[in-house]
C-alpha positions as CSV (number, residue, x, y, z in Angstrom):
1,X,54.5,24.3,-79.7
2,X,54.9,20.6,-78.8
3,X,58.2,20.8,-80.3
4,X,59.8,23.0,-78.3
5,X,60.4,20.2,-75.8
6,X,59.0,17.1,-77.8
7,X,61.8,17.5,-80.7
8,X,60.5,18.2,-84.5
9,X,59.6,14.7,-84.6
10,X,57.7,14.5,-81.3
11,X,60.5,11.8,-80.7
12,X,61.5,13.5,-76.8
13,X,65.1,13.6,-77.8
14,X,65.4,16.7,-76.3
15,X,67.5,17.0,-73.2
16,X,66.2,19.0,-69.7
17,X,68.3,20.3,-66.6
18,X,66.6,19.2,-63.6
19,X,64.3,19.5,-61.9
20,X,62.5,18.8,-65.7
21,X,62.7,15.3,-67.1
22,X,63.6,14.6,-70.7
23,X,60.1,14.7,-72.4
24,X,58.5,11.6,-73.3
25,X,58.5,10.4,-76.4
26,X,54.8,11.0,-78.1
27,X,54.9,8.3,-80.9
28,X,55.0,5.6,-78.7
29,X,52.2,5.8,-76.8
30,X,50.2,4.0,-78.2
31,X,52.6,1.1,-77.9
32,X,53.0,1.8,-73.9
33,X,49.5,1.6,-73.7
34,X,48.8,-2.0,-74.6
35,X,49.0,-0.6,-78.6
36,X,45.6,1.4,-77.9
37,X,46.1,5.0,-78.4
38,X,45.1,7.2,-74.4
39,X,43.0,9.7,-76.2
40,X,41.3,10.6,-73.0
41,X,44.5,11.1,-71.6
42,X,46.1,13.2,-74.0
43,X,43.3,15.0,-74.0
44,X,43.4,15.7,-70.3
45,X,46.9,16.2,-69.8
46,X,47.2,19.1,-73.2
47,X,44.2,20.8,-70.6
48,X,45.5,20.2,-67.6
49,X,49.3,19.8,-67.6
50,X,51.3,17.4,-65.5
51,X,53.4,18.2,-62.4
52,X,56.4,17.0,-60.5
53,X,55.2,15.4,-57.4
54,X,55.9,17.2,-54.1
55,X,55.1,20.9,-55.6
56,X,58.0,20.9,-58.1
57,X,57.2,22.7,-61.6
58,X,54.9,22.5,-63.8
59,X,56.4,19.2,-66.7
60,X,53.8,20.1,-68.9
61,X,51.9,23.4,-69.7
62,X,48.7,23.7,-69.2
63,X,47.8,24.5,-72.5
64,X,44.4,25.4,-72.2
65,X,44.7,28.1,-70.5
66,X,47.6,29.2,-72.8
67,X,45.1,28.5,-75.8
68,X,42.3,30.9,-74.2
69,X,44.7,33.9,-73.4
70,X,47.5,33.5,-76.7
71,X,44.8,32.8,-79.4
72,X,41.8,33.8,-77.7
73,X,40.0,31.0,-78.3
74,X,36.6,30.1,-76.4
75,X,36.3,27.5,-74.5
76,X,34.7,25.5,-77.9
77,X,38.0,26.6,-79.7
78,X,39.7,24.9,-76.6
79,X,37.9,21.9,-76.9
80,X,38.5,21.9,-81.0
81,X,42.2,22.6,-80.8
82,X,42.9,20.0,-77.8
83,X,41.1,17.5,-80.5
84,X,42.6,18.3,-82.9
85,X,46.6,17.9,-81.8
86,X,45.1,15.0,-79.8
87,X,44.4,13.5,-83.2
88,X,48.0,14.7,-84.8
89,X,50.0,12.9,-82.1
90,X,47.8,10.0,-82.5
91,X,48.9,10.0,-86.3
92,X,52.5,10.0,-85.9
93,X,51.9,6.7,-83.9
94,X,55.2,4.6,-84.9
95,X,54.5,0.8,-85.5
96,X,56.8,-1.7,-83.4
């Protein structure tokens, strides 16, 4: 699913129309956080998305919910599944 908008190499070179923003790059962000990988914060942002400011569109799904109504996972399937492409991204971390 990441993908979709990420590229196959979660590289972000995948172009948007606006209002959406070309998607970030995941295997740098380690490196744009001081080269420690944001866990927490990939964790929170594959539950809770990220909006434009000033009520635009959701930028990223809020893949939690998506998790609990596509797959029907509980909410410990949630939890598993957010740790577990949490940990992928962290893997593909590129060294610069």
């Amino acid at each position: 699913r990441c993908s979709i908008c990420h590229g196959s190499d979660l590289n972000g070179n995948v172009p948007f129309l606006p209002p959406y923003r070309t998607p970030p790059d995941l295997t740098t962000l380690a490196r744009r956080h001081g080269g420690k990988f944001p866990d927490t914060y990939i964790s929170n942002v594959l539950r809770n998305g990220v909006r434009i400011p000033a009520h635009g569109p959701a930028e990223m799904p809020v893949w939690a919910t998506d998790f609990e109504a596509t797959d029907k996972l509980d909410e410990a399937g949630v939890r598993l599944r957010i740790k577990m492409l949490t940990s992928y991204i962290k893997s593909l971390q590129v060294k610069r």
